[in-house]
C-alpha positions as CSV (number, residue, x, y, z in Angstrom):
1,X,175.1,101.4,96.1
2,X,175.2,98.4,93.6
3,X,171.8,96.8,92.6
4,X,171.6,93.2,92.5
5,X,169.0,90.3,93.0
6,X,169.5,87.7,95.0
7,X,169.2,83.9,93.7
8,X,165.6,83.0,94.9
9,X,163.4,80.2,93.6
10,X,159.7,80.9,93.0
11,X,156.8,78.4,93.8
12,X,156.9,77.6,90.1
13,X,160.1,76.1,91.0
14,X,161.8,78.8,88.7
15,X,165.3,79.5,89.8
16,X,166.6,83.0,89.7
17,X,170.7,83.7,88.7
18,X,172.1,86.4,90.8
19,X,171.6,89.7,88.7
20,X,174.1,92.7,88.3
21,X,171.8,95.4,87.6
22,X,174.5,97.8,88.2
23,X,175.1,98.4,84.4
24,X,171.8,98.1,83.4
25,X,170.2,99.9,80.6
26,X,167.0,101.3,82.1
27,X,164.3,102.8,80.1
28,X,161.0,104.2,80.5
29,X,158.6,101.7,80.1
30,X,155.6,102.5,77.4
31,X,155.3,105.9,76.1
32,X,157.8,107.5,78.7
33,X,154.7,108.3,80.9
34,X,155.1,107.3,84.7
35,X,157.5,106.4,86.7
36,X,158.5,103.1,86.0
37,X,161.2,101.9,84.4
38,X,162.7,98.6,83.1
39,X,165.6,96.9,82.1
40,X,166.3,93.4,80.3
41,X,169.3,91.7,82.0
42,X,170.9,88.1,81.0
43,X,167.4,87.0,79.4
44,X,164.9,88.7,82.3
45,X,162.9,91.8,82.9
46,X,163.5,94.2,85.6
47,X,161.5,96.7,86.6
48,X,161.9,99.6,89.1
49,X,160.7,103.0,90.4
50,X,162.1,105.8,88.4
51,X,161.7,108.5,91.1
52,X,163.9,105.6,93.5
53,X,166.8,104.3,91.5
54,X,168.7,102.9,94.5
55,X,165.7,100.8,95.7
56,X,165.1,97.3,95.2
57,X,164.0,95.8,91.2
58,X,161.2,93.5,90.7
59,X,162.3,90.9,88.1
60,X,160.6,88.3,85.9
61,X,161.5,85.8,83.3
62,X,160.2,86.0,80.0
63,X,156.8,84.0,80.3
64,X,156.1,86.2,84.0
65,X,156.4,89.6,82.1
66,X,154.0,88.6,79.4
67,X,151.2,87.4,82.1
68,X,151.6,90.3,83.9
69,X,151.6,93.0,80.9
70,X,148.4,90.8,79.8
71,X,147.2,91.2,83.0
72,X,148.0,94.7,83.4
73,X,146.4,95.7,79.9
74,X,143.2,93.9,81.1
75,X,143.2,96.5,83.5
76,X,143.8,94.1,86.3
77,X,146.2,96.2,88.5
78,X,144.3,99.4,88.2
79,X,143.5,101.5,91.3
80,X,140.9,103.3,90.2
């Protein structure tokens, strides 16, 4: 099953190429703990489940992957 994004534009007024993620280089993200993984793919960030490599990818440009790693190291997303 090939992975791929489909051209979207965000309310920022961003507009997303189509991405082949078929090739990409996934890796675990932070300290190989969890199960996501991500992938940098013609200049953005995807980021998948590990344990569901077929499923879909979320991706972000550049300046979205900083806010939400910011956000995320503020604790922001935690369930618990």
């Amino acid at each position: 099953m090939a992975e791929s994004t489909t051209t979207e534009q965000r309310t920022t007024g961003e507009q997303r190429p189509d991405l082949d993620l078929t090739r990409a280089q996934w890796q675990p993200s932070g300290q190989a703990v969890g199960d996501v993984q991500i992938a940098f793919v013609d200049g953005f960030i995807a980021m998948r489940d590990r344990r569901s490599p077929d499923g879909p990818a979320v991706v972000f440009s550049p300046g979205e992957w900083r806010g939400f790693m910011l956000r995320a190291r503020d604790g922001e997303f935690d369930l618990t």
